[in-house]
N, C-alpha and C positions, 0 to 999 in steps of 0.2 A: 511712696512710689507714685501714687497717683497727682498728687501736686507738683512731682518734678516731670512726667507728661505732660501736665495742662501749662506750667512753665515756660517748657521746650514748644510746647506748640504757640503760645499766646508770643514766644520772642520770636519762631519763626516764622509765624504767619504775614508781618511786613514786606520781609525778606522774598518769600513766595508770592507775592502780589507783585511783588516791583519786577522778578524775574517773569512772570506770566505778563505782564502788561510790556516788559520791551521786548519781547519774542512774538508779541502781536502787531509791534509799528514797524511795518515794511523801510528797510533804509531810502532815506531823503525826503521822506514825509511828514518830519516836525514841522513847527512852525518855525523854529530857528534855522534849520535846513532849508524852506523854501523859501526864508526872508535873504537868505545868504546868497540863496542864485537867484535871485530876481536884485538885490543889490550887484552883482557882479553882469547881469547882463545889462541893467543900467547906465553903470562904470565903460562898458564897451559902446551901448552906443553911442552914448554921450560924449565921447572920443576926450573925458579929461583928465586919462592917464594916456593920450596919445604921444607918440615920441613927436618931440621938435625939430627929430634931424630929417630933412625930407628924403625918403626913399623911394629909388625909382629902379628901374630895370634897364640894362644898357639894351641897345637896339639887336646886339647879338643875343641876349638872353632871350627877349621879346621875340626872336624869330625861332629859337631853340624850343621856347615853349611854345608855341605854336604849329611848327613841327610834332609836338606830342601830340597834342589837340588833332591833328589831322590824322597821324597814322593811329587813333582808337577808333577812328570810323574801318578799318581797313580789318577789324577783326568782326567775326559774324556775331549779332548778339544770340545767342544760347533761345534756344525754343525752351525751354525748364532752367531754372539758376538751380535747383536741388532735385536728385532724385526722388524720386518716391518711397524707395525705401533707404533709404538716408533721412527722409521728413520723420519715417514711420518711428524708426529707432530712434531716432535724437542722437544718433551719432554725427561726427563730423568728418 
């Protein structure tokens, strides 16, 4: 009986390392993880996956958005963006 505990524990104890060590790396904090986003924000500025069709805005869309741009000054900004008791509870 005692040999088939020390067993079970000698095969699980891998097992329990590996589960205790990836419940301790916060997600995107590998080194593979931040080699991945710092290659892909490279890729963007480097613009050499940029498309080769040029895109533009017709003069009515240009005016349309800008239209938006001007009627969010027309709204008041907010003295507090969260209540205080909304911060307190962490609800939304």
């Amino acid at each position: 009986m005692k040999a088939w505990i020390l067993a079970v524990a000698v095969f699980a104890t891998p097992l329990l390392a590996s589960a205790v060590e990836r419940s301790n790396t916060p997600p995107g904090t590998t080194a593979r993880d931040q080699q991945e986003v710092l290659t892909w924000l490279e890729l963007q500025s480097s613009g050499r996956a940029a498309s080769t069709n040029l895109q533009s805005a017709t003069p009515a869309e240009r005016d349309r958005a800008y239209q938006r741009y001007l009627k969010s000054y027309t709204h008041e900004i907010p003295e507090y963006l969260l209540d205080d008791k909304d911060f307190n509870t962490g609800s939304k």
